[in-house]
C-alpha positions as CSV (number, residue, x, y, z in Angstrom):
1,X,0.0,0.0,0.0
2,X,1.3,3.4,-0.8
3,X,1.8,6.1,1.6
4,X,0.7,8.6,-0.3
5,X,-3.2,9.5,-0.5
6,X,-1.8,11.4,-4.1
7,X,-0.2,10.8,-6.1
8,X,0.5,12.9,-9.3
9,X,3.2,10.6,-11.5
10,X,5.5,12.2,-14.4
11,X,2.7,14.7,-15.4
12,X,3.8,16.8,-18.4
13,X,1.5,19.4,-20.4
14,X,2.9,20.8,-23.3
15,X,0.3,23.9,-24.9
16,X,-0.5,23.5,-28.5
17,X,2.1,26.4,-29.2
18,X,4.7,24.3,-28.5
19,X,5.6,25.5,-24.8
20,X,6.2,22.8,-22.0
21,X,5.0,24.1,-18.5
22,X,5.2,20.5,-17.1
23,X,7.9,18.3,-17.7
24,X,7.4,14.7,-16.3
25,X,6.6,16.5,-12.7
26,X,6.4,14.0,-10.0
27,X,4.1,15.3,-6.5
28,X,2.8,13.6,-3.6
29,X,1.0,14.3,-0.4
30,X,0.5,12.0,2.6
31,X,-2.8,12.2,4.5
32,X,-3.0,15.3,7.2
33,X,0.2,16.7,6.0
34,X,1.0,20.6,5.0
35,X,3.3,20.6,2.1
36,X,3.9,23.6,0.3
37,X,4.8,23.5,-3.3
38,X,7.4,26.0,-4.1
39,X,9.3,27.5,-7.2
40,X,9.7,30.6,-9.8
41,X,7.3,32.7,-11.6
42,X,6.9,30.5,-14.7
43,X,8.7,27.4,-12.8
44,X,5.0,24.9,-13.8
45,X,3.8,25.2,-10.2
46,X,0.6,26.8,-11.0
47,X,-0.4,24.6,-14.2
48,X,0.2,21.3,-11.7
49,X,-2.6,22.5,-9.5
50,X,-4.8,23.4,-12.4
51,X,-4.5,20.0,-13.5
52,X,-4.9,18.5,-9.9
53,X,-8.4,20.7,-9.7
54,X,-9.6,19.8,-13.1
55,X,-9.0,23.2,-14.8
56,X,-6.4,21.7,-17.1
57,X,-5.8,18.3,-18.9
58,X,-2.9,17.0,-18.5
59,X,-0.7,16.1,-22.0
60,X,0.5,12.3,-20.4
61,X,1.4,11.2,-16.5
62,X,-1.4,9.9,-14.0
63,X,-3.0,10.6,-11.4
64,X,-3.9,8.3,-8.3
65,X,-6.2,9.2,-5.4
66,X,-6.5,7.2,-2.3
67,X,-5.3,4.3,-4.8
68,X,-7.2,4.8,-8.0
69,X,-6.2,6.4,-11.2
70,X,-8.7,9.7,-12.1
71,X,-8.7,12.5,-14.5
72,X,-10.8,15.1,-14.0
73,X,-12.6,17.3,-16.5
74,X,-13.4,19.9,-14.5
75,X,-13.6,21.6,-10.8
76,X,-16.9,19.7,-10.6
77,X,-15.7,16.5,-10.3
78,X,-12.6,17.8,-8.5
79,X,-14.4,19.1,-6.0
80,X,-17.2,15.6,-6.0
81,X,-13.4,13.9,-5.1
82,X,-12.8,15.8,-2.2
83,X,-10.5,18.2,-3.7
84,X,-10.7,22.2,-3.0
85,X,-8.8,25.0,-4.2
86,X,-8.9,28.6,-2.6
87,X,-8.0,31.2,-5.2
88,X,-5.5,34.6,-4.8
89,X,-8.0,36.2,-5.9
90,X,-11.3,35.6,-3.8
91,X,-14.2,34.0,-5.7
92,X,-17.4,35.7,-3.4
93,X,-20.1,37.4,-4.2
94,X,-19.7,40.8,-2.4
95,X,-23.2,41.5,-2.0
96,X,-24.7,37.9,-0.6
97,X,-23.9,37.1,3.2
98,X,-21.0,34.7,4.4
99,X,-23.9,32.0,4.8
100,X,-25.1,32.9,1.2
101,X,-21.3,32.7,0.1
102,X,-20.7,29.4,1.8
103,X,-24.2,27.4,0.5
104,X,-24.4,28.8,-3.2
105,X,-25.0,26.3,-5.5
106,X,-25.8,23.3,-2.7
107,X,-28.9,26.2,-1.3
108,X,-31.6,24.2,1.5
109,X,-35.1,24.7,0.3
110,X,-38.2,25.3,2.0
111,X,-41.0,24.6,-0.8
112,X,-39.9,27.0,-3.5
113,X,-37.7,29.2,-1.7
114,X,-34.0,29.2,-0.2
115,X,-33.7,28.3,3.7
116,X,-32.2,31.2,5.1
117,X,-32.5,29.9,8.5
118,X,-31.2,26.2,7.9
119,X,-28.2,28.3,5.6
120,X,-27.1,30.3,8.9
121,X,-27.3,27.4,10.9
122,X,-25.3,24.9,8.7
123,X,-22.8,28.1,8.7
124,X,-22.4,28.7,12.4
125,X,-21.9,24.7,12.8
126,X,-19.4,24.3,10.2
127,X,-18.0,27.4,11.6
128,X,-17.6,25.8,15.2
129,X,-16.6,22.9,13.4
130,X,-13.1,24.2,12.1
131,X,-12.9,26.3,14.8
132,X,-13.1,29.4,11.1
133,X,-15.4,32.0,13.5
134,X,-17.8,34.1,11.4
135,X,-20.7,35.5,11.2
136,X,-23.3,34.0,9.2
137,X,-25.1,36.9,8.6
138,X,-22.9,39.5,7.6
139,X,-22.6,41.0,4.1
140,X,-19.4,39.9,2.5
141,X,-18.5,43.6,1.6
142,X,-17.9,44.5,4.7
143,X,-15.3,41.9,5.8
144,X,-11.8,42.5,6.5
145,X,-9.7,40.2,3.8
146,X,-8.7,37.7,6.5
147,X,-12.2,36.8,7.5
148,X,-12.7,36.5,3.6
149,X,-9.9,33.8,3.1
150,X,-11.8,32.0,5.8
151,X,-15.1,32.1,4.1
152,X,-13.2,30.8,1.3
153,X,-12.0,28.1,2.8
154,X,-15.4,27.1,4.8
155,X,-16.8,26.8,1.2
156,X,-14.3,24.5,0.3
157,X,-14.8,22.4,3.2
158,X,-18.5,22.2,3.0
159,X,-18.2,21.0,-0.2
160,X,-16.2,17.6,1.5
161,X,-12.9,19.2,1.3
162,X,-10.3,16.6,2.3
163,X,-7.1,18.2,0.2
164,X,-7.3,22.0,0.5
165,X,-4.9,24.0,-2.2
166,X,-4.6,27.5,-0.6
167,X,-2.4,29.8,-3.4
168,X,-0.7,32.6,-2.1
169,X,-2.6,32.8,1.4
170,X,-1.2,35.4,3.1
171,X,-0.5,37.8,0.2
172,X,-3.0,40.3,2.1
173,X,-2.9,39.4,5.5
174,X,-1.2,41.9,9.0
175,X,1.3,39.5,10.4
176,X,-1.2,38.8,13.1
177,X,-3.9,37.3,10.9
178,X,-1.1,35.1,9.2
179,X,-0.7,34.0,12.7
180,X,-3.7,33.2,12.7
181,X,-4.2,31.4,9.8
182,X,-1.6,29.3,10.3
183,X,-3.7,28.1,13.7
184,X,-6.1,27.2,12.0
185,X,-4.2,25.4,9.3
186,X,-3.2,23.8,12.1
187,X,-6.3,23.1,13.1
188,X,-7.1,21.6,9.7
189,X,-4.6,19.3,9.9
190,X,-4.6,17.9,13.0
191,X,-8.6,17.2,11.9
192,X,-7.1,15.1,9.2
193,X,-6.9,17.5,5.9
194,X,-4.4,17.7,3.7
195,X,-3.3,21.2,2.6
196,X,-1.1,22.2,-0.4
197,X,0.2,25.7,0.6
198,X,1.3,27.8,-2.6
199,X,3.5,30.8,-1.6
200,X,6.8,33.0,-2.4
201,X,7.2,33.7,1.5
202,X,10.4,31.7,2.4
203,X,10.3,32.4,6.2
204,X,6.7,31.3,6.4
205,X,7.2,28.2,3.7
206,X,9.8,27.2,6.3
207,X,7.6,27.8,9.6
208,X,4.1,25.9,8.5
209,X,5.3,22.9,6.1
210,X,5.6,19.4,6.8
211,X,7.4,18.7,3.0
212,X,8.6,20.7,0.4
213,X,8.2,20.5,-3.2
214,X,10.6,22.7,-5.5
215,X,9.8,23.1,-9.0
216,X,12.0,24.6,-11.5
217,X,11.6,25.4,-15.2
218,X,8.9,22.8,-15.0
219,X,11.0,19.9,-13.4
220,X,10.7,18.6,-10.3
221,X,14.2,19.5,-7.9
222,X,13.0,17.4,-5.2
223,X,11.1,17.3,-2.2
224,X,12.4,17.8,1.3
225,X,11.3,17.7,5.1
226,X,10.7,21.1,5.8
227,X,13.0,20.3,9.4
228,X,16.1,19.5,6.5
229,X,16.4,22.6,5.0
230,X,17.2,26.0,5.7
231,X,15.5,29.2,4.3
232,X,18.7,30.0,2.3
233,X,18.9,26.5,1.4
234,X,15.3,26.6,-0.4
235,X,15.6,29.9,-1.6
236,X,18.8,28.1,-3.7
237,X,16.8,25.5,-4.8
238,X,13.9,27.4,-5.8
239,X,16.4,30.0,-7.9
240,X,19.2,27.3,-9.0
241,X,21.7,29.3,-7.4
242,X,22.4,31.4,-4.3
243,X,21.4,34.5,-4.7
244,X,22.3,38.1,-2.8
245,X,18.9,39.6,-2.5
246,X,20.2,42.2,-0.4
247,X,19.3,46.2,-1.0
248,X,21.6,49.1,-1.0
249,X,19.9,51.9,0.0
250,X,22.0,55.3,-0.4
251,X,21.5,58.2,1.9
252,X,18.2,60.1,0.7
253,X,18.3,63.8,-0.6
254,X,14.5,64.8,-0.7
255,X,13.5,67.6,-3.2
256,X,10.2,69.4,-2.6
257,X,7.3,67.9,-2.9
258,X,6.2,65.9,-6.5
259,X,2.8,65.0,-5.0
260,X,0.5,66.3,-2.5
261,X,-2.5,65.2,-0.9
262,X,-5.0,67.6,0.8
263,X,-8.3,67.1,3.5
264,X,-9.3,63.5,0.7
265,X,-12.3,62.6,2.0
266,X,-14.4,60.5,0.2
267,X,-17.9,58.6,0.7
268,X,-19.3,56.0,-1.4
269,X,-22.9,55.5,-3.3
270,X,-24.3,54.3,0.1
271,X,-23.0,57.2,1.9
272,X,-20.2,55.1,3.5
273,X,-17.3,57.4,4.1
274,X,-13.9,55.5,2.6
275,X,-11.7,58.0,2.8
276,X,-11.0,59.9,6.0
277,X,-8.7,63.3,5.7
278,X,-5.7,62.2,3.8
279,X,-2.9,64.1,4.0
280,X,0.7,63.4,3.2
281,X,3.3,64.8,0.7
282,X,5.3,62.4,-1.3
283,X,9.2,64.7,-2.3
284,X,11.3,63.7,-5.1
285,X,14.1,61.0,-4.1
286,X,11.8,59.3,-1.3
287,X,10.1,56.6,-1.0
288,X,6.6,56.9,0.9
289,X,5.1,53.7,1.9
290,X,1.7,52.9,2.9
291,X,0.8,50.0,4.6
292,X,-2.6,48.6,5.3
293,X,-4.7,45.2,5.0
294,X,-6.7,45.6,2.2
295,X,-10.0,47.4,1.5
296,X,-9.1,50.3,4.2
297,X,-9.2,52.7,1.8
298,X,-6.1,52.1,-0.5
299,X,-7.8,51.2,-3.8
300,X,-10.0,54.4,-3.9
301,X,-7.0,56.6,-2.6
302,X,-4.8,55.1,-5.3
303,X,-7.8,55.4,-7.8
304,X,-8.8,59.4,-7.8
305,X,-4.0,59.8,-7.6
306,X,-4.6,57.9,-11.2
307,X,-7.9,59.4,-12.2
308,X,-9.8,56.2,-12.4
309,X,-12.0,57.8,-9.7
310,X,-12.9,61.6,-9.2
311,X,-11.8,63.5,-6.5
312,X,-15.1,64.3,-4.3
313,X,-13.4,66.4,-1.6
314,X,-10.1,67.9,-1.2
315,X,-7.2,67.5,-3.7
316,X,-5.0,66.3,-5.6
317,X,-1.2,68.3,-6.6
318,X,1.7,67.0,-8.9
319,X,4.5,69.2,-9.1
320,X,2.7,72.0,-7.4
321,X,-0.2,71.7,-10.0
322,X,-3.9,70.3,-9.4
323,X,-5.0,67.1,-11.1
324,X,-8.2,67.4,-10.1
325,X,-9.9,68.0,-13.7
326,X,-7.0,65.6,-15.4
327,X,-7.9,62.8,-17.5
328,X,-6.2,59.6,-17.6
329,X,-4.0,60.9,-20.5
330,X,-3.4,64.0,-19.2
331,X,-2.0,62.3,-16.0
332,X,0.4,59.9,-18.0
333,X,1.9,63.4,-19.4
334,X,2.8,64.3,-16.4
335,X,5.5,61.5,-16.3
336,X,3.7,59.6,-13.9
337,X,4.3,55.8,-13.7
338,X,2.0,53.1,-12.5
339,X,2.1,49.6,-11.6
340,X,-1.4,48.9,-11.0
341,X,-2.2,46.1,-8.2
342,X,-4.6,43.9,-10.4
343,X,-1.9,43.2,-13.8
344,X,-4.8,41.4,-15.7
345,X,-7.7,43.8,-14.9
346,X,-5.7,46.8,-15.5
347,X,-1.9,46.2,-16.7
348,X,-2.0,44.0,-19.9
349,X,-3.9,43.7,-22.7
350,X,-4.0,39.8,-22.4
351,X,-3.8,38.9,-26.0
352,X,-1.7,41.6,-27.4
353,X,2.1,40.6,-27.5
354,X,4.8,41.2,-25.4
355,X,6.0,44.0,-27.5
356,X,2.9,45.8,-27.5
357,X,2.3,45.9,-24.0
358,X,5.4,47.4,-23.2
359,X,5.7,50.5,-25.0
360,X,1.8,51.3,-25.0
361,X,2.7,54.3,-22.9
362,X,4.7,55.7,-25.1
363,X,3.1,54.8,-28.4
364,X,3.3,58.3,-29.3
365,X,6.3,59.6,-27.5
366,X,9.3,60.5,-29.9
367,X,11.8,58.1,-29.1
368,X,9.0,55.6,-31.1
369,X,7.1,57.5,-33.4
370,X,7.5,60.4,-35.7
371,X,5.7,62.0,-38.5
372,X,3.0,59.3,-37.3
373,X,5.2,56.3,-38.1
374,X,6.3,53.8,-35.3
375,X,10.6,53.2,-35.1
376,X,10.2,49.4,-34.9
377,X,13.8,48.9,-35.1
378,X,13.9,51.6,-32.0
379,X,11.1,49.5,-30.2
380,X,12.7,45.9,-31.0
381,X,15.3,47.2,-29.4
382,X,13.8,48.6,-26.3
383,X,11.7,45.4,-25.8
384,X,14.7,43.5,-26.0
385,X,16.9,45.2,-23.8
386,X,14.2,45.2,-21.4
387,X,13.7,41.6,-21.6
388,X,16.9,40.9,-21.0
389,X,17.3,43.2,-18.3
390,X,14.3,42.0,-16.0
391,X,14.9,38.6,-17.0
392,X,11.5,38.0,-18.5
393,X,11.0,34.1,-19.6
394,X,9.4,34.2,-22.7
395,X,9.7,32.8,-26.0
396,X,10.4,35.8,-27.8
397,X,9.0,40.0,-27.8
398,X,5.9,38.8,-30.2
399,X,4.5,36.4,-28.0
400,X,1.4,37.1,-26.3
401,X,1.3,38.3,-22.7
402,X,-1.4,36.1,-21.6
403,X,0.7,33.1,-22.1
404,X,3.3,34.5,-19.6
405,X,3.0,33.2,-15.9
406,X,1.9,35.9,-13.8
407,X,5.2,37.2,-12.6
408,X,6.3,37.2,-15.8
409,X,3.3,39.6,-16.6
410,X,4.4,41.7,-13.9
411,X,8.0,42.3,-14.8
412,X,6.8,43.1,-18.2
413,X,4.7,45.9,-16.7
414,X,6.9,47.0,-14.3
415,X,9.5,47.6,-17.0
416,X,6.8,49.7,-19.1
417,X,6.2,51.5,-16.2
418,X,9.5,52.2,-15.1
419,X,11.8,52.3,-18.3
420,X,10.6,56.0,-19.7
421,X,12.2,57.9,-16.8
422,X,8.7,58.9,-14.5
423,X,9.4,62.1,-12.4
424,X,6.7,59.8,-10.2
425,X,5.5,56.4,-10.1
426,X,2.6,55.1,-7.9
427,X,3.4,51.6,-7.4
428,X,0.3,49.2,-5.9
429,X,1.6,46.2,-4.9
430,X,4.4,45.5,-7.1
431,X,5.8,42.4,-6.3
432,X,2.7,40.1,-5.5
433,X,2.6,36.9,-6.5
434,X,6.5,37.3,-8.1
435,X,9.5,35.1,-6.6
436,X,12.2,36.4,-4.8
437,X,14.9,36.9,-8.1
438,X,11.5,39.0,-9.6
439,X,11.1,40.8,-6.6
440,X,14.5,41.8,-6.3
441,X,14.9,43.0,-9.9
442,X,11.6,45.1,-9.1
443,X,13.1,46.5,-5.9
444,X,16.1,47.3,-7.7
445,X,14.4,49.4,-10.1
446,X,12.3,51.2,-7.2
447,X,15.5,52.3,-5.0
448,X,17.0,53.3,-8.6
449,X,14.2,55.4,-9.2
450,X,14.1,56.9,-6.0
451,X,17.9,57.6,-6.2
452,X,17.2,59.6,-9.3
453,X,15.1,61.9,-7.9
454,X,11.8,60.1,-8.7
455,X,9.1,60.0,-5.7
456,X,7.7,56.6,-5.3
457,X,4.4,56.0,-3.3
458,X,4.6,52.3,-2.6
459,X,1.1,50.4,-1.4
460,X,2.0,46.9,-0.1
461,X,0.6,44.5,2.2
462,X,3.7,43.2,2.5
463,X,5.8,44.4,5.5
464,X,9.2,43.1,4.7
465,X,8.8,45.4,1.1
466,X,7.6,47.9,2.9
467,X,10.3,48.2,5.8
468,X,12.9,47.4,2.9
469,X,12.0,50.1,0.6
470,X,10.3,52.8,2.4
471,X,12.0,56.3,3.8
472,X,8.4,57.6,5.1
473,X,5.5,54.6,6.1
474,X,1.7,55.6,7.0
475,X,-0.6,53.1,7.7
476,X,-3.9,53.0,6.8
477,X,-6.5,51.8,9.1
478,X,-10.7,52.2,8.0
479,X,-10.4,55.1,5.5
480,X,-8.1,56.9,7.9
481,X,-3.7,57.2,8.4
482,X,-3.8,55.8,11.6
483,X,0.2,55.6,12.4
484,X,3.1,58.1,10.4
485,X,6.5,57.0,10.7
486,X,9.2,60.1,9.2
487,X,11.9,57.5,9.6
488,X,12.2,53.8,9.4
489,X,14.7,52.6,12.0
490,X,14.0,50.0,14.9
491,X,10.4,49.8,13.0
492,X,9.6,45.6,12.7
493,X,6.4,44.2,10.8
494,X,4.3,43.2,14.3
495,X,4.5,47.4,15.4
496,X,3.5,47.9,12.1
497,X,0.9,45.5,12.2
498,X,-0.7,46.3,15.1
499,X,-1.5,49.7,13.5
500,X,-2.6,47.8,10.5
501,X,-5.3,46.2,12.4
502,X,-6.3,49.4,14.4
503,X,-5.4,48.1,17.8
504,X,-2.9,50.8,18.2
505,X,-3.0,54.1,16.6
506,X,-0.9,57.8,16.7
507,X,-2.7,60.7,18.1
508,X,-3.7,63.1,15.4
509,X,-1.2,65.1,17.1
510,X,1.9,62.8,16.7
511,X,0.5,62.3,12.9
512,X,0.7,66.2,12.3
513,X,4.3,66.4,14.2
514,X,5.7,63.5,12.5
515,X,4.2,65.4,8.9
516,X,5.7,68.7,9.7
517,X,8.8,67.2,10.8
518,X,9.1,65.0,7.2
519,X,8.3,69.0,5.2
């Protein structure tokens, strides 16, 4: 008898277009085991769990659960074979309740209608059950990310659960709610579910794993007990070679301010107020983080600095000047850069190539166009260069961008972004979802940037990029900047995160001082 409850056996899946993603991959898990499946943007890792959930066929290899060979067509039967994935991106209605959320598509009936009552009460039990606390009734809206992920997961596990695949978990999440988490991971196991954990967060890979499964350039390395190996040690294997990921940050020399935000207020169509006075000033040569779990307030905030959104009340300066009747265009002429947070909704254009997507900010700009015809030698070798530079795997500048992993996506638009000399570039989450060589390039770029005189607004949920990158942090808390930090030194992620959560906040008083100091 095999040890294994799966097993997924030299599973390869090469795309019509010739490109190989899997390459005779070899995977198991053992029953009520965390094992966290590790490895590059673009290393295969993402394509094995779309073929372990049914979202992919795989092009040879098998497939054995709890001893028998299956193939699945789709999540369906996944999901009828006990298998459940919880997405990055969260897959809820916004406007149903967590019990709404957590029965849709399995709905009790009364008669004709939906059991609202018997919905709440098989919510509350499953609830207890996994010791995931919510409340049934609440609109999923309103709820902080981290009680999202767990609605997430209760769906999974009311639909029989017994292998959970969580990607990127704690992407989002205050240190204190990944704490948390892992509990109730924890929890999970020692109930008897299996849980494939999908992350680029070394430190925690290390901390919540049983096994390890590294996957490079679509080969298996190996797996290892996660008691074997060090964090430097799996950083090596994930990257092929030891890397210095290391920063050097040079002494900052501030300008005067490139952008300014004034008394931003802002309240939504049901009157809910978002945005509570905002005010900071971002100079050239700094970098001004803002931290903050997400949905306090940083989408709209980044959305009316972009023009996606109006500004309701208060405003808006760059370089001294209003942007408060700009258009999207008229922003981008301002030599503004910006990496947007979501890179499909927002950063490519998904079936345009690789090429395209990378100098569609500059289309018209005279380095690639003049007298109304495009310089392709000019842009061949822009796109080139830039490939080469933030080491993007692809099979050439004309391929499209949709068939790029996702990191890969991202270093493509951070180089479009970054590689036209912005006097400022608002940068939303730049590095999630990208491994730690990505990251590094990106962060490289930023500190460049900054040393150039560029000013950088950075919004991350992640601390260590934050404390790594930032001269100025503000945290956002509820619409509000709950914590202001002029200086970065002795600051660790819990103090931050304790702000994050609104446990702890600065007296307006301390905000303004710390402000004043920083102009």
């Amino acid at each position: 008898m095999s040890n294994y409850i799966l097993e997924m056996n030299n599973i390869s899946k090469i795309y019509g277009n010739g490109v190989v993603a899997n390459s005779n991959v070899s995977f198991n898990l053992k029953k009520g085991e965390i094992h966290s499946l590790v490895g590059e943007n673009g290393s295969g890792k993402t394509t094995l769990m779309k073929i372990l959930f049914g979202m992919e066929a795989p092009s040879r290899g098998e497939i054995i659960l709890n001893g028998k060979q299956v193939q699945f067509s789709d999540s369906k039967e996944a999901i009828k074979n006990g298998i459940g994935m919880v997405h990055q991106h969260f897959m809820l209605v916004e406007s149903f309740s967590v019990a709404q959320n957590i029965v849709l598509g399995m709905e009790m009936k009364k008669r004709l209608f939906v059991n609202e009552e018997k919905s709440i009460q098989f919510t509350e039990a499953l609830s207890k059950k996994y010791n995931l606390i919510v409340d049934p009734k609440e609109i999923t809206k309103k709820l902080p990310v981290g009680v999202k992920q767990k609605v997430e997961i209760l769906k999974a596990l009311a639909r029989g659960a017994e292998i959970l695949i969580l990607d990127e978990p704690t992407a989002v999440l205050a240190p204190q709610e990944t704490e948390q988490l892992f509990k109730e991971l924890m929890h999970l196991k020692a109930q008897g579910h299996t849980i494939v954990f999908i992350s680029h967060k070394i430190p925690e890979i290390k901390l919540i794993s049983d096994r390890i499964t590294v996957i490079r350039s679509g080969k298996t390395v190996g797996t290892y007990n996660a008691s074997d190996v060090s964090e430097k040690e799996i950083s090596n294997f994930i990257m092929g070679c030891e890397m210095d990921i290391s920063i050097k940050k040079n002494a900052h020399h501030y300008s005067t301010n490139k952008i300014s935000v004034d008394h931003i207020t802002y309240k939504d169509q049901e009157q809910v107020q978002l945005l509570k006075e905002i005010n900071f000033g971002v100079k050239g040569g700094m970098i001004f983080g803002i931290a903050g779990v997400q949905g306090n307030g940083q989408v709209e905030l980044i959305d009316m600095l972009t023009r996606r959104m109006p500004i309701q009340n208060g405003d808006i300066s760059f370089n001294g000047q209003t942007i408060k009747e700009d258009t999207i265009a008229q922003i981008r002429k301002r030599e503004v850069g910006y990496i947007p947070e979501d890179r499909l909704d927002q950063g490519v254009a998904v079936k345009e190539s690789i090429s395209d997507n990378m100098i569609s900010n500059q289309i018209y700009s005279e380095d690639f166009c003049k007298h109304g015809l495009l310089n392709f030698k000019k842009i061949s070798a822009f796109v080139n260069r830039n490939i080469s530079d933030y080491e993007i795997r692809c099979m050439g500048q004309t391929q499209p961008i949709g068939m790029l992993s996702g990191g890969n996506m991202q270093k493509v638009v951070v180089a479009r972004e970054c590689e036209n000399n912005p006097q400022i570039l608002i940068a939303e989450q730049p590095t999630r979802g990208v491994d730690i060589g990505a990251a590094h390039i990106i962060h490289k770029k930023i500190i460049e940037l900054r040393d150039q005189g560029c000013a950088v607004l950075l919004v991350s949920a992640d601390l260590n990029e934050i404390l790594k990158l930032s001269d100025v942090i503000a945290v956002m808390y509820e619409g509000e900047i709950v914590a202001y930090y002029d200086h970065t030194e002795g600051l660790n992620e819990e103090q931050l995160g304790i702000h994050m959560l609104g446990i702890e906040r600065h007296t307006p008083e301390q905000i303004a001082k710390a402000v004043n100091r920083d102009e």
